[in-house]
N, C-alpha and C positions, 0 to 999 in steps of 0.2 A: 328472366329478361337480362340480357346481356347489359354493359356500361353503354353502347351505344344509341342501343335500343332505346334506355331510360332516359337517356340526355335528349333523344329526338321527342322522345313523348313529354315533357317539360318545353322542349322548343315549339312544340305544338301549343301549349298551352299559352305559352306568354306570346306569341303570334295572335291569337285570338282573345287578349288581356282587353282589348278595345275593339268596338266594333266600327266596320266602315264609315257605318254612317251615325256617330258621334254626335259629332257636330249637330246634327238637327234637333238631340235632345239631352243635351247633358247632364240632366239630371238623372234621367233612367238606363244612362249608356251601360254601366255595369248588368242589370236588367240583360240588356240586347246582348254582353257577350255571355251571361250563363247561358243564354238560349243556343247561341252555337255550338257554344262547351258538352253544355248537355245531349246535342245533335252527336257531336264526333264520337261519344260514349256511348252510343244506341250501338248493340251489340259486339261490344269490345270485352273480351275478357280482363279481367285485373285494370278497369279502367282506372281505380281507387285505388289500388294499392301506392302505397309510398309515400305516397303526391298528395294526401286530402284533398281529392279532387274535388268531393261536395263542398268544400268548403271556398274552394276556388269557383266553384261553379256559381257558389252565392256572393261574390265581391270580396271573400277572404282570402288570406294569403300564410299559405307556411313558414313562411321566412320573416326574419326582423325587415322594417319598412326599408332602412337602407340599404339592404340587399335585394331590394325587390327587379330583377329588370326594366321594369316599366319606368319607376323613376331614374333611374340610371341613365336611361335614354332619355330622357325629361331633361335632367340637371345638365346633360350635354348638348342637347339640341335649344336649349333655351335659354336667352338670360334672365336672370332670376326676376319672376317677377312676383309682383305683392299678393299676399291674402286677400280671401274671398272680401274682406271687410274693405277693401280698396275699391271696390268696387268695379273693376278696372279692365272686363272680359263683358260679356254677353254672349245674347243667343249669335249664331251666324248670319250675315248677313248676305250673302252669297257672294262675294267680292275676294279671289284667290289673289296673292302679291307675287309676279316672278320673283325665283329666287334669286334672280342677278340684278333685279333692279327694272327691268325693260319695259313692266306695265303692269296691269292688273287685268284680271277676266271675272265677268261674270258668270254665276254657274245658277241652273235650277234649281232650285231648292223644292225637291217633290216632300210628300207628303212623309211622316215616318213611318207609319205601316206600309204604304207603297214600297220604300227603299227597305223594308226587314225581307216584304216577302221577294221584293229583284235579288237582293242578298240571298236569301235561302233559295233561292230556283237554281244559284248559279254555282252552289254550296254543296247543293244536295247529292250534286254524283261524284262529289269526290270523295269515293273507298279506295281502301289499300289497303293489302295483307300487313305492312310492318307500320310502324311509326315512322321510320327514315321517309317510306314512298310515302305516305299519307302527307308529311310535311312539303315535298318534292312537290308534290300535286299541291298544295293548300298554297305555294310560294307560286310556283311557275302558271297557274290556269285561275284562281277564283278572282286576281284582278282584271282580267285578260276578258272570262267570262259574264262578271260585273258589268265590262265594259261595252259587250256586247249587246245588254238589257237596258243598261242605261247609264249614259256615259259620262255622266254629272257625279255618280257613285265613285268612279274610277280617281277622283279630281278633289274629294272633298280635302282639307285640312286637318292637321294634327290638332290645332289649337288655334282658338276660334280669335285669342289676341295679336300672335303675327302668323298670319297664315297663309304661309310664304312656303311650307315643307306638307308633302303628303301623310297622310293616315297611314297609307300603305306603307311609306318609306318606316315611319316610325316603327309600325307593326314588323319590319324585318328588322329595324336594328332593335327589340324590345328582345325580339329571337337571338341577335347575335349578341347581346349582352347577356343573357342564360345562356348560350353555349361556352361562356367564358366563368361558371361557376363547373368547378370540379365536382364532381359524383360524391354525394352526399355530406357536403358542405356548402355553409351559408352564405359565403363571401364571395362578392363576383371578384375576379382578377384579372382584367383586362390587360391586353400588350398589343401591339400594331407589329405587322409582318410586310414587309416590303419586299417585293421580288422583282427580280428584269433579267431576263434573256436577250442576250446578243450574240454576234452583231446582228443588226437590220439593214440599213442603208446599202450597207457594202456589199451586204448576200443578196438583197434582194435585186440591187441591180447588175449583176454580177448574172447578164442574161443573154439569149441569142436572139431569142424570141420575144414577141408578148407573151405567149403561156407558160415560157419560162420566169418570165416576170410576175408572173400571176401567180405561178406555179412557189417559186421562192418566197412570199407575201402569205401566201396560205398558209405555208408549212409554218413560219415564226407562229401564227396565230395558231394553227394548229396545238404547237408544239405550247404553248402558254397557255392553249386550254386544259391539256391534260393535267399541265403544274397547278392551275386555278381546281381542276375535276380533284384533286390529294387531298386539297384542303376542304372542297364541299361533300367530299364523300364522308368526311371526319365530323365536322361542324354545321353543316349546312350553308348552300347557295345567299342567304344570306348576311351572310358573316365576310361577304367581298363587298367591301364600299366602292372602286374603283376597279374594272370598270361597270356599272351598271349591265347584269347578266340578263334579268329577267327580258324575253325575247329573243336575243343576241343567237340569231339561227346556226352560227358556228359552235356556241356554247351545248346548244341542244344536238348539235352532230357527235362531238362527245362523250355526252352523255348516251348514246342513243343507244345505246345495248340494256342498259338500266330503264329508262323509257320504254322501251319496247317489252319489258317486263312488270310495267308499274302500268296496272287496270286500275278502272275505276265502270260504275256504271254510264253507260252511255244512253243514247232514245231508244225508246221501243225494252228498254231494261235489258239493252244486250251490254257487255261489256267490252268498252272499249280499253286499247293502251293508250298513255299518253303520247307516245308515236303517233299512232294512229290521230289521233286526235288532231295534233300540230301539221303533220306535213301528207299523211294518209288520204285524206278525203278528197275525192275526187276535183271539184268546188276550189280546192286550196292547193292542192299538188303544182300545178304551175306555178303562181306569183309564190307560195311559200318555200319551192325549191330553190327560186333565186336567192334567197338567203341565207342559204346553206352556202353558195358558193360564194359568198362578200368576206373576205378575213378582213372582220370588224372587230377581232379580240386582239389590243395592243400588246407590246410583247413585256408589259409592267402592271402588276395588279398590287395593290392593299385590302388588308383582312385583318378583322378585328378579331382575335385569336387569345383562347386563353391563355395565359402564362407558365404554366406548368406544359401544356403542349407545344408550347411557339415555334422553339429550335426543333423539336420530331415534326413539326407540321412542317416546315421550310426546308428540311430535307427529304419527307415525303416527295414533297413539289418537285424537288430539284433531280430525285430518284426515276418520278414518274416522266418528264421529261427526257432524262436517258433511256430508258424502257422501254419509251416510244417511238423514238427515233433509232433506236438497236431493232426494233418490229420491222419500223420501215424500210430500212437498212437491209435486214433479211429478206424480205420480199423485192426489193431493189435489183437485190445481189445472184439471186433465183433468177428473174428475169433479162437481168445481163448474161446468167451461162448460157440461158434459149438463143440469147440473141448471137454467142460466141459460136454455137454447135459446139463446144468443146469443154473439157472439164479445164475451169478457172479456181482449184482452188490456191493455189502460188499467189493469187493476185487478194485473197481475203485479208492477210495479217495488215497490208498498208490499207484496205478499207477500212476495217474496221479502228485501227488507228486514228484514220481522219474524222470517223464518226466521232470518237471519243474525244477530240482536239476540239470540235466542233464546238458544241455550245457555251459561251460565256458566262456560264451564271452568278446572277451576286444576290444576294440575302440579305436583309438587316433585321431582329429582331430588337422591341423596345417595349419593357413594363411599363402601364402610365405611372408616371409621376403622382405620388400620395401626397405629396408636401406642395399647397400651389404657390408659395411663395420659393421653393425649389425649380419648379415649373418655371415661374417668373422672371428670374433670373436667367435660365438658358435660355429663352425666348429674347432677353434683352439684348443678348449677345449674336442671336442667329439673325432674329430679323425685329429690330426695333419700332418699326411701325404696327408689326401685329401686333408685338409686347404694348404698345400703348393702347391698343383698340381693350386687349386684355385686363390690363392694370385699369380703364377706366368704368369695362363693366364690371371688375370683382370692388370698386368706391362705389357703383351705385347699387349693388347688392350690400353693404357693408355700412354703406355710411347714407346716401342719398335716400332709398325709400324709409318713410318710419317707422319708427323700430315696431311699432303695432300693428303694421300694414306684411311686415316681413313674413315669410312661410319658413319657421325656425327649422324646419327638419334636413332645410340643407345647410346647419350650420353646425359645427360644433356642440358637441352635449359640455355641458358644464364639467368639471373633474371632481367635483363635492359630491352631488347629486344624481350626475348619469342623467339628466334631462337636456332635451334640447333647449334654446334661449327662451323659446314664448313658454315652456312650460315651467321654465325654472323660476326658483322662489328668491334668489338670492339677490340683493343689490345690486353689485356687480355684477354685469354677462359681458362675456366674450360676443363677438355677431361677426366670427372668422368663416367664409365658406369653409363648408369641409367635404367637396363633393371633388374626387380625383378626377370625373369626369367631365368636369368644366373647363379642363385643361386640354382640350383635345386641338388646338391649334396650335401650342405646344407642341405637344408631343406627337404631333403629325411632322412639324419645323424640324423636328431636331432627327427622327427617323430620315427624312427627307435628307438630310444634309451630312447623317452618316452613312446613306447607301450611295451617294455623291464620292465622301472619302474614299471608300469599298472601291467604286469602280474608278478611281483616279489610282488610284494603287493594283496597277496592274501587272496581273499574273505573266512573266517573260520566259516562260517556260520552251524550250527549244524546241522547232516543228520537226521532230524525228519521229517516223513513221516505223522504219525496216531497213534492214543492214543492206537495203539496193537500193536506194533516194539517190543517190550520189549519179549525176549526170542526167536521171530520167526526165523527159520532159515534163513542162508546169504546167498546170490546169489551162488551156488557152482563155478562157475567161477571167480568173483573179490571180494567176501570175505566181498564186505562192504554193498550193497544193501540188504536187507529182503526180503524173496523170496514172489510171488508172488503166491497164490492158497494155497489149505492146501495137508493133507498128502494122501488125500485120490484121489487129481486130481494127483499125483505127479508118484501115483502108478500104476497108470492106464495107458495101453499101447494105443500106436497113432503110425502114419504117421509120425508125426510131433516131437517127441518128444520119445527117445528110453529107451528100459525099463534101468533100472537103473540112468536115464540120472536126472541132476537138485536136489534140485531146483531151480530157477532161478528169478531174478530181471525184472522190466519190460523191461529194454532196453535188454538186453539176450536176452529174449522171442522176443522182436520186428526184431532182429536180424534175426531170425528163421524163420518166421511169414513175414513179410515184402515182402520179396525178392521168400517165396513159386511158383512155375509155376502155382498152381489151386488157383484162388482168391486172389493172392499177390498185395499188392500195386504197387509194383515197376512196375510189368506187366500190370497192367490198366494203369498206368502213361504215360509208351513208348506205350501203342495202340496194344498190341501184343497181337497173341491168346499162347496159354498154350502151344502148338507143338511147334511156333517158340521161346517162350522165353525160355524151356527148352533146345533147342538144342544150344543157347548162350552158356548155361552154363556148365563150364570144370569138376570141379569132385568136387561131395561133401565130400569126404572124404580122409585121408593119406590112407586107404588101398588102396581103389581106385588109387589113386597117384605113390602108391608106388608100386604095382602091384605085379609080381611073384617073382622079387629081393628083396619085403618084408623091403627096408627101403627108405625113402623121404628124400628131403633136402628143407629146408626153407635157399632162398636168400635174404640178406639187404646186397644193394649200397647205396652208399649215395657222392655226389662228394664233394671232399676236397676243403678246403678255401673258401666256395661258398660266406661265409660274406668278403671276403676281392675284390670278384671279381664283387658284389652285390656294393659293400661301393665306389669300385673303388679304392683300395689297387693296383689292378693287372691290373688297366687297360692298353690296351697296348703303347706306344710311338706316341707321338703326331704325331712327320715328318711320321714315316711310317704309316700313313693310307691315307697321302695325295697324291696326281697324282702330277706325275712327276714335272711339272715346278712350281706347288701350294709347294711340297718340296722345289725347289732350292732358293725360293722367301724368305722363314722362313729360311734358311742354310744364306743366304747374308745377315740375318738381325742380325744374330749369336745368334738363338734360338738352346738351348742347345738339342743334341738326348735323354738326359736322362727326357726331361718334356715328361709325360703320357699325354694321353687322358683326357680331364675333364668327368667325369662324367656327363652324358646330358640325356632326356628322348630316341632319338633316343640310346642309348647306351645302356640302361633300356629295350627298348622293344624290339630292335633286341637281348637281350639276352632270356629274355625272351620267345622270338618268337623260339629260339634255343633247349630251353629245354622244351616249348611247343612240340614242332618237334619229341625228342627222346621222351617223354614220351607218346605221342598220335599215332605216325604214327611208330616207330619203336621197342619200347620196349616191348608191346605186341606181336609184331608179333614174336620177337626173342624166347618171353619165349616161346611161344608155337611151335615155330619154334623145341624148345629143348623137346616139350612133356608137358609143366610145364601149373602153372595158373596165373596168373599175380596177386597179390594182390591188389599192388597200383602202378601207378609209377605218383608221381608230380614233373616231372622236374627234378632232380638232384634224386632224393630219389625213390627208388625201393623197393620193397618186393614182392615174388614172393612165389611159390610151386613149385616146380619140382622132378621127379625122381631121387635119389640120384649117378645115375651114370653121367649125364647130367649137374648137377647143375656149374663144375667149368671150362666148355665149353661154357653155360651158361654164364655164367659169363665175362668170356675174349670174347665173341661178344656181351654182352650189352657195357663194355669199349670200343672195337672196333668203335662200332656205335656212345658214344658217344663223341668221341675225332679221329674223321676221320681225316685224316692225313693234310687236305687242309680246314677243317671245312662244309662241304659239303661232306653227306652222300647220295648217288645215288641223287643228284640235291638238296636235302633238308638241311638247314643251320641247322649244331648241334655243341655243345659248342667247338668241336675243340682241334686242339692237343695240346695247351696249358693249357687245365683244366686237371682235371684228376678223376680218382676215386678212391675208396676204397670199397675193398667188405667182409662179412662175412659170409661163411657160416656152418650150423649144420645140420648135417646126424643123422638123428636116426630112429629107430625102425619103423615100420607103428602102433602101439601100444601106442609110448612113448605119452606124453602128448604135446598136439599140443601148450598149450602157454609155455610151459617149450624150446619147440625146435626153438619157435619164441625168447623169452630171450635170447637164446645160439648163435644166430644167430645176436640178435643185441649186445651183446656182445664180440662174435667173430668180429663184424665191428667194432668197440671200439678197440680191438685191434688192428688191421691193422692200423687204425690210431693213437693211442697212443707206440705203444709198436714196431712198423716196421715204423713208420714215415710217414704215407699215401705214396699213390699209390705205393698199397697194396692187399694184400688178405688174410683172416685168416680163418682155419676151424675149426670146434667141431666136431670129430667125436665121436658119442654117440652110445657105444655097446650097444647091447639088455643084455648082462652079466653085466652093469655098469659101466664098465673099461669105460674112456674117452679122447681120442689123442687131442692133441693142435696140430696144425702145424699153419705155415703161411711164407708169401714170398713176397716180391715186384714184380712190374709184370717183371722187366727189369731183375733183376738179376740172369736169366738161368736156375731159378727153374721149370719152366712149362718147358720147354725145356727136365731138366734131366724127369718130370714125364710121359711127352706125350710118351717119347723115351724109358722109362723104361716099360710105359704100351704093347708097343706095342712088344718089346719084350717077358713080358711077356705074350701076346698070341700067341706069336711064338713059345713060350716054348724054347727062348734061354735063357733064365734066369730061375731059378730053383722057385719054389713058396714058398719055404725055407729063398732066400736070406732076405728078410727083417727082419725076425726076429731072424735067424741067426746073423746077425749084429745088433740087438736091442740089442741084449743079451750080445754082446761082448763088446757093446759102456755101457751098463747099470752100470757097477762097476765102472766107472770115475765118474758118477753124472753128465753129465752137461749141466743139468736143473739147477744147483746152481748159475751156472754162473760164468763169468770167474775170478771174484774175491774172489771166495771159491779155485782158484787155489794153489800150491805152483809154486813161482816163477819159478823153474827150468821145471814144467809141460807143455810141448808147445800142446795142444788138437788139432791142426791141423794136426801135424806130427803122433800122435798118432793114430787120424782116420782114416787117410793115412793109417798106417800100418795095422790097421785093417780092412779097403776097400779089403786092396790087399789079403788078406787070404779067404773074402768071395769071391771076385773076382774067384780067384783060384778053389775053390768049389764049386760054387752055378752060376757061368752062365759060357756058353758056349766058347770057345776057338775065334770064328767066330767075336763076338759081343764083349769081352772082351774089347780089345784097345779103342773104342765107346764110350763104359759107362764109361772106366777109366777117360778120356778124361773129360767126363763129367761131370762128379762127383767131381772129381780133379776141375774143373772150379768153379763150385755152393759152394765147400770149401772152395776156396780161397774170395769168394763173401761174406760166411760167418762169414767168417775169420775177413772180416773188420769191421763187426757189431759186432765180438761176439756172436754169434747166436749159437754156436756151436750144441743146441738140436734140432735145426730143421733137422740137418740132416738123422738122424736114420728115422725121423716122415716122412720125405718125401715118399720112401718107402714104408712106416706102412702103409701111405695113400692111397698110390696106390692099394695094398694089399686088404685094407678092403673096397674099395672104387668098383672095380674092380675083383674082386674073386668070384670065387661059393663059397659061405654063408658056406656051410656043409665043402668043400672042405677047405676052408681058417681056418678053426679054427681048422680041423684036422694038418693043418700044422703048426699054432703057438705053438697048443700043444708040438709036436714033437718037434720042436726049443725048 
């Protein structure tokens, strides 16, 4: 059995160290995992060798205790909490704590034999020839299929005192800490692996089209799957805490050559692959295909990585990356000569140059920290609010619980005796943690802030391609590439390529080219014929998009504070994530309510897992729910296409979805109602210029957040005449309210289609766009537009609806009133107006105003 082999057959075991359903009997949980143990050993040969499996099978373990994975993952997902003699846990109660804080849910608590045998039904067909696939299947399908029998399984807790972090989560990082023990040696050696591929922003909008938009979005995700596939081919899928993979239907395209090779028993004892299985069956082929096409994989992942492999894994990653894109490249480069009819290889040395120029890459490797008052210390210096959340759970592991209630085996062994503190005889003890991995917000802080360094320290290496750059035209899209072919392929009309269009650099063209339905890379990749990869796809273009109303809106969210709730700034209050009497225990010992949550990997990957969730399973469906294309969404960060009447409907239910009110969006965990968002969007022409309206759009998001303080919304609406409206509003302060109320009126026709610019006109000679400090003192601009309200009032709507709007408007002023905002109110209006009107009809009425 090869080295890889044997580490996947160990990562199997400590994955199955605990069983799902724990929680319901803690006493006999060991009991429950030899029984699975014993199941994956029913006809393996050499199940025993190496490993003392029987002894593992019975609750024993080969290794000294603090090498064990399971506590490893214990000592970092939890703060220390006291011995059995504390009294201080119980059974489960069924009451799960989100991990941000947002609420609690309650779950069934079935029976324990019910939940062994839903376990074992859902267990039982997962075979596979190697160790690697067995583990491959045991990560990616037995929660999935868990959840399918009963969905309360899927949900239990790690630990029944704050049980705020999944079973499962535990069970993969219990796996990723065993793949960070070197081949046959005792000591785990943990290091963090930091990776980001760039650019995004630039390449992505760097488009003609929406499917070129789409198209450049995929590839970064693409291209960051393959670098995330180096390291799970090595260590296993879950050894990536960020971003949450398990599902992640781009992650499984990937893979899918491996997949499609990795059987297991299926019904009826036929065998199925796990291809098959995921996106195969007839039943799931549709809704499961659409997620193949969401690049949901951001273009930054984190991996708990052994030490001795960290720097060969990070350039694995960074290898497989070029590899990839040299594939695509060649395939690219093939269907450019069909397209030329001629032989093009003169024009290969500047392709393949730009390929090579192309991706950004930065790395950071970090050993954790052994020493946690070493720890302590850089943490003080990077981010001083963690360092205190830190320094005060390692006083009440140390000093606050008593000293008889303490679990000494995470503490220091004495140096006389080699025992730990509860077992040592001596007078004096030490009671120092001695657990490197209670330091993991640390050492997440300080990786964080040297791949920061890394990419501020940029590589200014010269864009020289080939000894003929000099004059050639620049990519017509990003202005710095030399375009690719000469004047005479440029002129010549195609499929592929529209007259006037270009000319265009190699990654442009691969954009194009790439992702085509007839002989496209992307399409032989996923296995698809030309009819089903075409019907994937939403619209190639803003006309298309924009349709008979003739203008589109491009949307960027992106959610607020994500680095303070990532760093652990925000995380939520220690007592409240714990179960009732695990609370009252820390309240008698007089821990303060205002100590946070430490930051821990369970904390990491149920967030994680969170914004996996809205970007994979929910953000797609909504935009298109509204008509739209989904660009990107990783996690917190959206870009989308939509019809421009749709987009800020759009919009308040992708927020909706991602901040559910209890954290839990129709049964699936999403970031909860204490994160929030910010969104911007740009309306313009089916004409205007497609990266001009992506700009306006993440500029307008720039504002909501800068200029309205986040959770937010800010619009560009971009006339086809030039003229350009700012509006924007927080989402609480009654604005959507007065616009939803105002539009609907005006399709009542109890509002005149007059009023908006009746009132632009009347508020327009005050200025106040200047702001309120171009005021003269005695100017009050609320009482002012007040009086000006009630004159359009008066004229332009109806007698019925008057009181309604007043009301309303009156409210949203006063709202304004406190910011100083005073210009948004005209615009609000203006908005609806141009946002909302027949086109011909709407400009006849501004004229006349």
């Amino acid at each position: 059995m090869d080295k890889r082999e044997e580490q996947f057959k160990r990562m199997v075991l400590a994955y199955l160290h605990d069983p799902p359903h724990k929680v319901l009997d803690l006493g006999k949980h060991e009991e429950f995992a030899s029984t699975f143990i014993r199941t994956v050993w029913i006809d393996r040969p050499g199940g025993s060798e190496n490993l003392r499996v029987e002894s593992l099978a019975e609750g024993g373990n080969p290794y000294p205790w603090e090498s064990t994975p399971d506590h490893a993952a214990a000592a970092a997902d939890r703060v220390i909490f006291p011995n059995q003699s504390a009294k201080a846990g119980g059974s489960f109660e069924g009451e799960i704590k989100h991990p941000l804080g947002a609420g609690s849910k309650q779950l069934t608590c079935c029976r324990v034999g019910q939940a062994e045998q839903d376990l074992q039904n859902s267990f039982a067909g997962i075979k596979a020839g190697s160790w690697r696939e067995f583990f491959f299947l045991l990560w990616r399908r037995w929660r999935e299929e868990t959840a399918a029998i009963n969905p309360a399984l899927a949900c239990y807790p790690a630990d029944t005192r704050i049980p705020d972090h999944s079973i499962w989560l535990h069970m993969d990082l219990t796996a990723a800490f065993e793949a960070c023990r070197e081949s046959g040696k005792a000591r785990l050696e943990p290091a963090f692996l930091l990776f980001q591929l760039g650019p995004v922003q630039e390449f992505i909008a760097a488009a003609r089209s929406t499917r070129d938009l789409w198209s450049g979005s995929y590839l970064i995700s693409w291209l960051t799957g393959h670098a995330i596939k180096a390291v799970t081919d090595e260590i296993g899928p879950s050894s990536v805490i960020f971003p949450a993979l398990r599902g992640l239907g781009i992650f499984d395209a990937v893979n899918r050559e491996f997949f499609e090779n990795v059987s297991y028993q299926g019904r009826d004892n036929q065998p199925d692959t796990l291809w098959q299985r995921l996106y195969g069956s007839a039943a799931k082929t549709k809704s499961a295909e659409k997620t193949l096409f969401h690049p949901t994989i951001p273009n930054r992942f984190l991996a708990l990585v052994p030490i001795s492999r960290a720097e060969e894994l990070a350039r694995r990653a960074e290898q497989a990356v070029r590899t990839e894109l040299k594939k695509i490249g060649d395939h690219c480069f093939h269907e450019l000569e069909k397209l030329a009819e001629r032989n093009i290889s003169a024009w290969r040395p500047r392709w393949e140059k730009q390929l090579e120029l192309m991706p950004q890459i930065t790395w950071q490797t970090l050993p954790f920290h052994t020493d946690l008052d070493e720890a302590l210390s850089v943490l003080e210096k990077i981010a001083p609010d963690a360092a205190t959340q830190m320094r005060e759970a390692r006083l009440l592991a140390e000093t606050v619980i008593p000293e008889g209630q303490r679990d000494g085996r995470y503490y220091r062994k004495c140096e006389r005796c080699n025992e730990y503190p509860d077992r040592c005889t001596h007078q004096e003890k030490s009671w120092k943690l001695d657990r490197p991995e209670f330091a993991w917000g640390a050492n997440f802080a300080e990786i964080s802030l040297r791949l920061a360094a890394r990419r501020n320290t940029r590589d200014f290496a010269s864009f020289v391609t080939d000894d003929f750059q000099d004059g050639t035209p620049k990519d017509a899209l990003t202005g710095k590439e030399e375009a690719i072919g000469d004047e005479a392929f440029w002129k010549k009309k195609s499929d592929v390529f529209k007259e006037n269009e270009g000319p265009y650099g190699a990654m442009s063209i691969i954009k194009r080219l790439w992702c085509a339905p007839h002989n496209g890379y992307l399409a032989q990749a996923l296995g698809m014929s030309e009819s089903r990869f075409a019907s994937n796809l939403r619209f190639d273009s803003t006309q298309e998009l924009a349709g008979a109303d003739g203008y589109f809106a491009i949307l960027a969210m992106d959610g607020d504070e994500m680095g303070k709730w990532i760093s652990g700034a925000k995380t939520p209050c220690f007592l409240e994530q714990l179960k009732s009497n695990t609370r009252m225990y820390f309240e008698r010992l007089g821990v303060s309510p205002k100590l946070r949550r430490q930051v821990t990997p369970g904390y990491h990957l149920q967030f994680s897992e969170a914004l996996a969730n809205f970007a994979s399973r929910l953000a797609g469906q909504i935009v298109e729910n509204y008509g739209g294309c989904l660009i990107y969404a990783g996690g917190d960060d959206v870009l989308a296409a939509l019809p421009a009447k749709n987009a800020l409907a759009c919009a308040e239910a992708l927020r909706q979805a991602f901040r559910s009110e209890n954290g839990w969006q129709n049964g699936i965990l999403v970031p909860g109602n204490r994160a929030e968002v910010s969104c911007g969007i740009a309306i313009a022409h089916a004409h205007y210029p497609l990266q001009r309206a992506v700009a306006e759009a993440r500029a307008a998001e720039s504002r909501a957040k800068h200029e309205y303080g986040r959770s937010a919304f800010a619009m560009s609406l971009l006339k086809h005449g030039g003229e350009i409206i700012h509006w924007g509003a927080n989402w609480e302060d009654g604005a959507l309210q007065l616009f939803r109320q105002f539009r609907e009126m005006q399709q009542n026709k109890t509002v005149s289609g007059r009023f908006p610019y009746v009132l632009a006109s009347l508020l327009a000679p005050y200025q106040l766009e200047k702001g309120q400090k171009s005021f003269a003192p005695e100017f009050r601009p609320g009482e002012v537009i007040a009086c000006e309200l009630e004159q359009v009032l008066e004229n332009q709507a109806d007698s019925k609806v008057r009181d309604e709007l007043r009301k309303l408007c009156l409210d949203y002023l006063a709202s304004l009133g406190t910011k100083g905002r005073w210009k948004d109110f005209d615009k609000l209006f203006l908005a609806a107006a141009f946002i909302w009107r027949d086109r011909s009809q709407a400009d006849k009425e501004e004229k006349l105003a």
